[in-house]
N, CA, C and O atoms as CSV, one atom per row, in Angstrom:
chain,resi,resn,atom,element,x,y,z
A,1,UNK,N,N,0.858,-1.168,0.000
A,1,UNK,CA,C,0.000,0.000,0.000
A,1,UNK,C,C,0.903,1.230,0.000
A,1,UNK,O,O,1.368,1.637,1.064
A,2,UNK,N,N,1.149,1.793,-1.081
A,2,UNK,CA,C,1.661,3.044,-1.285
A,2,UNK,C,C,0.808,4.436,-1.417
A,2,UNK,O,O,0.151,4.700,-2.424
A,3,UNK,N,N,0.899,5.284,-0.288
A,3,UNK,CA,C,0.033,6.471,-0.564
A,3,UNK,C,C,0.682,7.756,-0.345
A,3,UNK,O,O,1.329,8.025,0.667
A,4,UNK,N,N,0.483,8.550,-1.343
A,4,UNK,CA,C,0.847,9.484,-1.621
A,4,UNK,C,C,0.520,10.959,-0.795
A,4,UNK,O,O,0.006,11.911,-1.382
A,5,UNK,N,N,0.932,11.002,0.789
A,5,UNK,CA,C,0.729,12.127,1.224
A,5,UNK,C,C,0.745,13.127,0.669
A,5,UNK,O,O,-0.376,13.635,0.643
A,6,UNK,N,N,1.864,13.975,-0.054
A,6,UNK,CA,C,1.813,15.086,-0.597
A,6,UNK,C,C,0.688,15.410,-1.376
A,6,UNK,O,O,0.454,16.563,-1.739
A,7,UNK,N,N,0.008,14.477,-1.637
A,7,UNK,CA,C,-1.358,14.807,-2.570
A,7,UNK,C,C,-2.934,15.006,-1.845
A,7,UNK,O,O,-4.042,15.324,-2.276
A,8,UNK,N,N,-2.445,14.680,-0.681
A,8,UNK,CA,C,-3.672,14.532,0.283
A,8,UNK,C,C,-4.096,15.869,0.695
A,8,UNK,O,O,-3.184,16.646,0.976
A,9,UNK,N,N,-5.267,16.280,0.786
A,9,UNK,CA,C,-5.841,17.575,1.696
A,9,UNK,C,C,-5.777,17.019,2.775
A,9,UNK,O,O,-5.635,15.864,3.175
A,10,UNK,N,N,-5.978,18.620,3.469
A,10,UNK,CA,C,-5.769,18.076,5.193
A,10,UNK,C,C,-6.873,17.641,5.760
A,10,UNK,O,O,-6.773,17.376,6.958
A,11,UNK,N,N,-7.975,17.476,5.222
A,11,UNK,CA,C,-9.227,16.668,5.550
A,11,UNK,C,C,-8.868,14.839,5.246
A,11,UNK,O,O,-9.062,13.818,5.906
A,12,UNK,N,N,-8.388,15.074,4.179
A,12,UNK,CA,C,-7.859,13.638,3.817
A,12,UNK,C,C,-6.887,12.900,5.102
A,12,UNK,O,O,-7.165,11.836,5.655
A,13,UNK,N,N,-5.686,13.774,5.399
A,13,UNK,CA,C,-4.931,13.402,5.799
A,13,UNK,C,C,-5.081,13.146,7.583
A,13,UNK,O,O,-4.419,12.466,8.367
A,14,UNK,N,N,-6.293,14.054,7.760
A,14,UNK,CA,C,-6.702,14.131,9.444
A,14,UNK,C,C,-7.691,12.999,9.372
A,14,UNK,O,O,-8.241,12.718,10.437
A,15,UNK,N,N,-8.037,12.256,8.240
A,15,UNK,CA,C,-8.565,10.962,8.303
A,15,UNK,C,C,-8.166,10.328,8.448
A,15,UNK,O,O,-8.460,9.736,9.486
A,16,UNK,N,N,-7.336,9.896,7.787
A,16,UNK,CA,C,-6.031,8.968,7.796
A,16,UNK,C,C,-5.521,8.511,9.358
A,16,UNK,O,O,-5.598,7.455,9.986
A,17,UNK,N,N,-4.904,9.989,9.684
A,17,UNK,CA,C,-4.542,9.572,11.155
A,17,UNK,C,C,-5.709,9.302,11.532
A,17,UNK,O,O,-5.835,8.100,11.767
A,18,UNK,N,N,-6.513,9.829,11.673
A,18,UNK,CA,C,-7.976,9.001,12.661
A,18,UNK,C,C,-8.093,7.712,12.561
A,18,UNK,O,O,-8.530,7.048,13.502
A,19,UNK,N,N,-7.655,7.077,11.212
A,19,UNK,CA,C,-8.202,5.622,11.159
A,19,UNK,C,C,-6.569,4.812,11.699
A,19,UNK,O,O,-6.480,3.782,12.368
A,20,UNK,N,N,-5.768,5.400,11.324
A,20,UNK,CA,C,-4.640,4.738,11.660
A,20,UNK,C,C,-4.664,4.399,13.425
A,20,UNK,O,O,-4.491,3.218,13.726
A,21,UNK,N,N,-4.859,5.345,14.497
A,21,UNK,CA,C,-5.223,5.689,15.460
A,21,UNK,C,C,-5.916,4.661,16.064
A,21,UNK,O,O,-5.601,4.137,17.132
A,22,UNK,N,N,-7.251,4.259,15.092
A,22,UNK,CA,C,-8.218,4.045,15.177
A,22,UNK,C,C,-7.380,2.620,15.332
A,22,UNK,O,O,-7.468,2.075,16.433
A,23,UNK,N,N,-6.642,2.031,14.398
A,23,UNK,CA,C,-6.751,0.398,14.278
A,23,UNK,C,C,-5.036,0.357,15.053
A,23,UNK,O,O,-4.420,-0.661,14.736
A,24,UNK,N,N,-4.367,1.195,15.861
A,24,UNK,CA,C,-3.210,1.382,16.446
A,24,UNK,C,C,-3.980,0.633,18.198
A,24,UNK,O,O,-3.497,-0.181,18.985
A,25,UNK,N,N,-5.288,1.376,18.213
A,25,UNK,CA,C,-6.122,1.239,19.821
A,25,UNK,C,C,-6.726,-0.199,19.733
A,25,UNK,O,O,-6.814,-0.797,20.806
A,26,UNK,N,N,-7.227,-0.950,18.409
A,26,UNK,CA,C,-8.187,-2.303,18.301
A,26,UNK,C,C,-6.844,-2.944,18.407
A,26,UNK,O,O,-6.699,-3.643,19.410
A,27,UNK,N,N,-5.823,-2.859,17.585
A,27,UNK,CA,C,-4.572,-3.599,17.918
A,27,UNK,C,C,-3.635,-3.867,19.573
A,27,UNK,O,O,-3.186,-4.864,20.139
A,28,UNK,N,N,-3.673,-2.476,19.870
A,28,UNK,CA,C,-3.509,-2.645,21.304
A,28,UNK,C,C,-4.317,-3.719,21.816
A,28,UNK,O,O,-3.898,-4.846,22.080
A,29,UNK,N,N,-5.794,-3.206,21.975
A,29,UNK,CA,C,-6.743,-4.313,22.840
A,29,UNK,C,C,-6.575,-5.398,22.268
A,29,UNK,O,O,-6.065,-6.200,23.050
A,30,UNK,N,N,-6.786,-5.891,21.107
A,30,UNK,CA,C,-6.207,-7.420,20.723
A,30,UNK,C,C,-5.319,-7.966,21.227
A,30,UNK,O,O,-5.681,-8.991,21.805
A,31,UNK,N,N,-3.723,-7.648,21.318
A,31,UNK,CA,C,-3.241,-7.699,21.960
A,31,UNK,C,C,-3.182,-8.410,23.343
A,31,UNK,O,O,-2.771,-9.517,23.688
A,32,UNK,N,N,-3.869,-7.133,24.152
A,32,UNK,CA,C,-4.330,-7.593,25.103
A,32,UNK,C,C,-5.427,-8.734,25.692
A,32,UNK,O,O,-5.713,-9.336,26.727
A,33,UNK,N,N,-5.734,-8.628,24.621
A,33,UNK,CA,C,-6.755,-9.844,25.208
A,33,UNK,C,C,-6.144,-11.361,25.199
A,33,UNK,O,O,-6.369,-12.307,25.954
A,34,UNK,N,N,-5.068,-11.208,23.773
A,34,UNK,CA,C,-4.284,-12.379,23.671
A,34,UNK,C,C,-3.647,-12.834,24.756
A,34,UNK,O,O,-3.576,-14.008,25.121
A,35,UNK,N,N,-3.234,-11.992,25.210
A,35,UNK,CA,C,-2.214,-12.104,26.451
A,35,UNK,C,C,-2.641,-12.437,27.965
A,35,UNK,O,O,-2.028,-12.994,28.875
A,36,UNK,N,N,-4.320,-11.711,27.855
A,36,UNK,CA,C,-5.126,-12.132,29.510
A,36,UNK,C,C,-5.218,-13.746,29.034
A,36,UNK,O,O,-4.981,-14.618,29.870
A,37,UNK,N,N,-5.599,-14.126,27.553
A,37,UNK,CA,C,-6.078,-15.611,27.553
A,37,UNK,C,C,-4.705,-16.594,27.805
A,37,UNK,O,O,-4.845,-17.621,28.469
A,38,UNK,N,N,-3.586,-16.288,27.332
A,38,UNK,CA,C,-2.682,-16.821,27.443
A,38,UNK,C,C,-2.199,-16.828,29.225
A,38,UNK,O,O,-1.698,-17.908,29.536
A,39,UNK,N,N,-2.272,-15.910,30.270
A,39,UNK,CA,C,-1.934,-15.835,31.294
A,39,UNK,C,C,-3.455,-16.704,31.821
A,39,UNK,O,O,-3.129,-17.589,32.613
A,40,UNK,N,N,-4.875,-16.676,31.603
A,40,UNK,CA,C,-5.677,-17.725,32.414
A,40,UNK,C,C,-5.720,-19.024,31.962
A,40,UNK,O,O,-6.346,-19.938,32.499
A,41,UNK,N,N,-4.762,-19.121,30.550
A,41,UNK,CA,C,-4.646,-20.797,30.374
A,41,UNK,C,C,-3.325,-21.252,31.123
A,41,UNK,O,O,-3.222,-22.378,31.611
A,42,UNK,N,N,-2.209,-20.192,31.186
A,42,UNK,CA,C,-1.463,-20.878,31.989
A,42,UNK,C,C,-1.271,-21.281,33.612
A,42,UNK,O,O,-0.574,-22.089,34.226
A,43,UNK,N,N,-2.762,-19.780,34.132
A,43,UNK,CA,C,-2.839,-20.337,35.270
A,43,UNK,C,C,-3.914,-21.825,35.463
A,43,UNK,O,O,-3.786,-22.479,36.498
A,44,UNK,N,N,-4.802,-22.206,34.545
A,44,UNK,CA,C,-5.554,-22.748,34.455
A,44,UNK,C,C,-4.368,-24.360,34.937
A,44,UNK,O,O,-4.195,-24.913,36.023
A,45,UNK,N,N,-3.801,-24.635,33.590
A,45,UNK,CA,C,-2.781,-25.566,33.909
A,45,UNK,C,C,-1.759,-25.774,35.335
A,45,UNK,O,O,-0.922,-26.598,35.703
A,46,UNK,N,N,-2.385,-24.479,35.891
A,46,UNK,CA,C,-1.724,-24.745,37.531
A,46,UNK,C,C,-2.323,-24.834,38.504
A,46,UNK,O,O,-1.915,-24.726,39.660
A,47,UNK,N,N,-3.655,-25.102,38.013
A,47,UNK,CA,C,-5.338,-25.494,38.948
A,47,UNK,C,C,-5.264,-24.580,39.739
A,47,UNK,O,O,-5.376,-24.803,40.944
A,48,UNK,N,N,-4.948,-22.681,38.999
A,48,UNK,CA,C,-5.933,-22.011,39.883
A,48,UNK,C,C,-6.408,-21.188,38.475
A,48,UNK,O,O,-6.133,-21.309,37.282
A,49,UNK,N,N,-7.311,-20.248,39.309
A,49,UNK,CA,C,-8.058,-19.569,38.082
A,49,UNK,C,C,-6.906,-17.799,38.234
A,49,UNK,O,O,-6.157,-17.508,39.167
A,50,UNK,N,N,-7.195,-16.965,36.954
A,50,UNK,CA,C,-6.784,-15.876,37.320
A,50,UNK,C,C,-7.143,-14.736,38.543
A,50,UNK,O,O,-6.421,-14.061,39.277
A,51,UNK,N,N,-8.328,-14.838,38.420
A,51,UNK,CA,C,-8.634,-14.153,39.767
A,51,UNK,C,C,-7.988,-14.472,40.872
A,51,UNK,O,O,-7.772,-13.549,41.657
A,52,UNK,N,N,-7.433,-16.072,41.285
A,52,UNK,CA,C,-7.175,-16.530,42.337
A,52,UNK,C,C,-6.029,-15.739,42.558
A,52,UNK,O,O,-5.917,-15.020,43.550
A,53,UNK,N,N,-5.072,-15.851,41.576
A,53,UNK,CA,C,-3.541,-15.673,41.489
A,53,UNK,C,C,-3.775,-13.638,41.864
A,53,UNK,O,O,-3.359,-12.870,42.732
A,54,UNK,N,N,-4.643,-13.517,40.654
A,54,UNK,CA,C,-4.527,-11.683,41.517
A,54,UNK,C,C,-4.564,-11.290,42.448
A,54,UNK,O,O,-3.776,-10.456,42.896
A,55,UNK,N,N,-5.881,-11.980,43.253
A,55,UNK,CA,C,-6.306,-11.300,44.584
A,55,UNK,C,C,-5.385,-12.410,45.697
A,55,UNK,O,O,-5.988,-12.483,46.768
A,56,UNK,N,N,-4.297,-13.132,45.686
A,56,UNK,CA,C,-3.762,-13.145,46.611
A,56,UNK,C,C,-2.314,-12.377,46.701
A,56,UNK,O,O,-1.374,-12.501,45.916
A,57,UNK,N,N,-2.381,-11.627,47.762
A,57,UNK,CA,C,-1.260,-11.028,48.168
A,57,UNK,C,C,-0.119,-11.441,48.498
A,57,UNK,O,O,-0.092,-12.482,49.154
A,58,UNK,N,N,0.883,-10.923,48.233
A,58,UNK,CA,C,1.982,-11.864,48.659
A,58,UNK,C,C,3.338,-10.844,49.463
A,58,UNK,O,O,4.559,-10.966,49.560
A,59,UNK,N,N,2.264,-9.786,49.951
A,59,UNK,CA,C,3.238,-8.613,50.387
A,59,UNK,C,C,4.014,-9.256,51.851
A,59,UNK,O,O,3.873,-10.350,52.398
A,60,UNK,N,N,4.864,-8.088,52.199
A,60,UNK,CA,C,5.763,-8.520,52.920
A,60,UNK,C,C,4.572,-8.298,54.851
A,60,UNK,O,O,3.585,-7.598,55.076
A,61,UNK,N,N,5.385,-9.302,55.807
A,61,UNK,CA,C,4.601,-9.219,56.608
A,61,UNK,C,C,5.070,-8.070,57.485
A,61,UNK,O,O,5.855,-7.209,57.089
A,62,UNK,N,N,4.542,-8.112,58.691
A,62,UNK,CA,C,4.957,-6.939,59.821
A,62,UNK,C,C,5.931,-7.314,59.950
A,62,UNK,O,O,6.152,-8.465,59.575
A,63,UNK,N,N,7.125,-6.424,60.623
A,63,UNK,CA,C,7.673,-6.808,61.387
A,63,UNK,C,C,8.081,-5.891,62.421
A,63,UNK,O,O,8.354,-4.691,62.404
A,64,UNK,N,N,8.032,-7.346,63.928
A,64,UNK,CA,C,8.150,-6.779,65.572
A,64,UNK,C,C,9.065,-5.148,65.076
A,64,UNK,O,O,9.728,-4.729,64.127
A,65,UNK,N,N,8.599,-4.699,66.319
A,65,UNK,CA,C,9.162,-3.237,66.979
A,65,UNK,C,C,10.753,-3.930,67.521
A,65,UNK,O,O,10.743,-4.788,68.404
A,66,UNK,N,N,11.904,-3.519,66.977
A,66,UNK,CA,C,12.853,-3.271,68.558
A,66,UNK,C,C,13.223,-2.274,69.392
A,66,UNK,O,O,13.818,-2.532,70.438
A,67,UNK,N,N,12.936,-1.100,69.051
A,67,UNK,CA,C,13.507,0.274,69.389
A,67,UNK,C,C,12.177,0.686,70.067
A,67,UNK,O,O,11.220,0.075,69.591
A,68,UNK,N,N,11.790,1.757,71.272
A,68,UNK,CA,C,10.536,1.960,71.793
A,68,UNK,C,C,11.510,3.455,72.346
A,68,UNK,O,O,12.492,3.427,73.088
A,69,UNK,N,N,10.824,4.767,71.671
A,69,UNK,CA,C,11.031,5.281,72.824
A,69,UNK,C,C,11.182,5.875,74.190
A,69,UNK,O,O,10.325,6.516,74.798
A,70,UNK,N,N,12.229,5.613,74.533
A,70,UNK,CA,C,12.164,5.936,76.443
A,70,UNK,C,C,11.159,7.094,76.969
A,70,UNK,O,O,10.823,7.073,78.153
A,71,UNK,N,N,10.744,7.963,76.220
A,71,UNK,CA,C,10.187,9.090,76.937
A,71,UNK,C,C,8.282,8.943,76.470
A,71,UNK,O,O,7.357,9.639,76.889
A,72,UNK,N,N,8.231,7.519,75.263
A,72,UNK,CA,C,7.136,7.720,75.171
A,72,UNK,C,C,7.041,6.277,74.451
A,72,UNK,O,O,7.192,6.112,73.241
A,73,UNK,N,N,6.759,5.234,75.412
A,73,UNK,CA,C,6.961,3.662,74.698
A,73,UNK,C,C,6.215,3.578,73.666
A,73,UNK,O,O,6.476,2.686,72.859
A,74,UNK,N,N,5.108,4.464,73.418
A,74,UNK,CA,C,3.777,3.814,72.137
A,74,UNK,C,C,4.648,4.265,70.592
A,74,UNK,O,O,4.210,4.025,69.467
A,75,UNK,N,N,6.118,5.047,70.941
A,75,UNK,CA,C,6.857,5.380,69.838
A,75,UNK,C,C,7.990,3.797,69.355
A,75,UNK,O,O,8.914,3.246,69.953
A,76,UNK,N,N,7.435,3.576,68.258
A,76,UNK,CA,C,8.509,2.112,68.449
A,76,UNK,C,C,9.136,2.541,66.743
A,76,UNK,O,O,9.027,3.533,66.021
A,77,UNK,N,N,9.647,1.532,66.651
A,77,UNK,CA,C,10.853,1.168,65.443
A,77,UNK,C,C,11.449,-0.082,65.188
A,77,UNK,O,O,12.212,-0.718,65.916
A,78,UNK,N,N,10.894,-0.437,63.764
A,78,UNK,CA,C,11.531,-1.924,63.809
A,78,UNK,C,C,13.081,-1.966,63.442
A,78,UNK,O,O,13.553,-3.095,63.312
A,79,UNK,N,N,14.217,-0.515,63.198
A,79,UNK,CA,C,14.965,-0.964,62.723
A,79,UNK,C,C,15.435,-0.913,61.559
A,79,UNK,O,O,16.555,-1.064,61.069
A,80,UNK,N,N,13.897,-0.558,60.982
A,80,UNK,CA,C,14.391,-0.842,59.391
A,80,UNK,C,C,13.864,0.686,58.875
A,80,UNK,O,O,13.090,1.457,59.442
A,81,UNK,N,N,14.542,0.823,57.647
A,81,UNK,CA,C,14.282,2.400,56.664
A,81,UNK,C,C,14.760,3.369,57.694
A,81,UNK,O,O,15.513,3.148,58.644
A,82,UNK,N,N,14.207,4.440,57.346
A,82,UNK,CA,C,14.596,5.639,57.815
A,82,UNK,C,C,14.868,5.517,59.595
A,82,UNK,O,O,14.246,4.770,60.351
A,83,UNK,N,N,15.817,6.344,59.923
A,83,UNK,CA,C,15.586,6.753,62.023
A,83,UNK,C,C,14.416,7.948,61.940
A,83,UNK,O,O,14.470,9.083,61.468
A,84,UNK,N,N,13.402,7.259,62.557
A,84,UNK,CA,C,12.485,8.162,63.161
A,84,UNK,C,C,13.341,9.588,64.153
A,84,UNK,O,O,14.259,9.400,64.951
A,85,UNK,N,N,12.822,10.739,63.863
A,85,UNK,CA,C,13.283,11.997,64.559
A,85,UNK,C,C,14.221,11.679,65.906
A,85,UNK,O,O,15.445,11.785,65.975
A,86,UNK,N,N,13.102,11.168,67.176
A,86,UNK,CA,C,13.717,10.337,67.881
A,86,UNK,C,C,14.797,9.340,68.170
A,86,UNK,O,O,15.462,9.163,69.191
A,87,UNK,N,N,14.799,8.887,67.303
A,87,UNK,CA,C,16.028,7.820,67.319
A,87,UNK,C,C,17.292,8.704,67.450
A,87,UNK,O,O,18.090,8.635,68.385
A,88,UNK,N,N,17.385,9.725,66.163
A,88,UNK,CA,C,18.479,10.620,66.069
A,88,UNK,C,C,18.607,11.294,66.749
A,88,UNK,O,O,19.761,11.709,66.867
A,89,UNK,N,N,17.381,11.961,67.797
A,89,UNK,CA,C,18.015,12.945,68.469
A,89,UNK,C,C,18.540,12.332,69.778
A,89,UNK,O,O,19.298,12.921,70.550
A,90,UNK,N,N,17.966,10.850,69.980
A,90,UNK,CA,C,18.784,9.841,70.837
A,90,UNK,C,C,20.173,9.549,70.406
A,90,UNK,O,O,21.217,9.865,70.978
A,91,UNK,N,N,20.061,9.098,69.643
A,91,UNK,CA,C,21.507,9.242,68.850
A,91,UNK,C,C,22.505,10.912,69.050
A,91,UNK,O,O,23.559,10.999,69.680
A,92,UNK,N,N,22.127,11.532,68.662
A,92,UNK,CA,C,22.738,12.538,69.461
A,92,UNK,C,C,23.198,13.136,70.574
A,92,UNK,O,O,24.136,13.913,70.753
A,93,UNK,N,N,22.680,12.827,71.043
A,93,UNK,CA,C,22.322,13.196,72.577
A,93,UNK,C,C,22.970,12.283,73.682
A,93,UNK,O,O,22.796,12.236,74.900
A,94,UNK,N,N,24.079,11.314,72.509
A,94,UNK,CA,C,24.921,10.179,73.200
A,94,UNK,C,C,24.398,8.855,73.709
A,94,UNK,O,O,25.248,8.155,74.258
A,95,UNK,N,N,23.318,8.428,73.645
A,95,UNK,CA,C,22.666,7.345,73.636
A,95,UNK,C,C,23.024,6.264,72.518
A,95,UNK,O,O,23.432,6.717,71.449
A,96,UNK,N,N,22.904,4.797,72.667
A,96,UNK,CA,C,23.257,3.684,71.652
A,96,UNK,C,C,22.168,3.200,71.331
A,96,UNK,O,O,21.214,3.170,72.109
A,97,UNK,N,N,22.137,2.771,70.208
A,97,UNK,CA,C,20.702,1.676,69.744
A,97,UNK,C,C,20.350,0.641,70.973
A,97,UNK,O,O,19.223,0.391,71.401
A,98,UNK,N,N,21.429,0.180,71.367
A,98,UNK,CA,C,21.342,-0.880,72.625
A,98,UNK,C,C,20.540,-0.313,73.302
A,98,UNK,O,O,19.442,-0.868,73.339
A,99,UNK,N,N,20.749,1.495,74.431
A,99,UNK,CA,C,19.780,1.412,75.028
A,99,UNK,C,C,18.178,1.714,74.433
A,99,UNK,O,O,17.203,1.913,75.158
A,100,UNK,N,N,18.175,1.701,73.559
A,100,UNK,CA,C,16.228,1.742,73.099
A,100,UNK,C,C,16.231,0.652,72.944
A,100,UNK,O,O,15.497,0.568,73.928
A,101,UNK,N,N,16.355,-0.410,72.629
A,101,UNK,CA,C,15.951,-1.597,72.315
A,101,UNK,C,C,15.027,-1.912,73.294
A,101,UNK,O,O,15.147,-1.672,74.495
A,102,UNK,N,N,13.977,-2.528,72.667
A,102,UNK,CA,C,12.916,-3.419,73.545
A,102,UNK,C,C,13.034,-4.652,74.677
A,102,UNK,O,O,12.016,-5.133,75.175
């Protein structure tokens, strides 16, 4: 299919993209649909269904407090990510992780 833009009006040519557009979005969703059927036949072959596999979570669990602080125990810290304000200004203030610990 050879077409000759330069010859096109811009009514012509704002069609064009419309339809191109047009079968760029049915292609996407095709696509996609190929791909949901292919992911519930392969969960199928693992005797669960897709829904099953989505809606279970597999996030990470709690984890215990070790750090509580001294001036206000309901302030805790497991340790992990950032030092809460507290921690540091314990930390400053010449204190060790040892003594907050739980």
């Amino acid at each position: 299919m050879d077409i000759d833009l330069d010859k096109m009006s811009l009514r012509e040519l704002r069609e064009l993209r419309n339809k191109v557009e047009k079968a760029i979005t049915t292609f996407e969703d095709r696509r996609k649909r190929e791909a949901l059927a292919a992911v519930e036949s392969a969960a199928r072959e693992f005797g669960f269904s897709l829904a099953e596999l989505a809606s279970s979570q597999t996030g990470r669990s709690k984890v215990a407090a070790k750090y509580a602080n001294p001036t206000d125990p309901d302030s805790t810290w497991t340790g992990r990510g950032r030092k809460p304000r507290w921690v540091q200004e314990a930390l400053d203030s010449g204190k060790t992780l040892e003594e907050l610990e739980i």
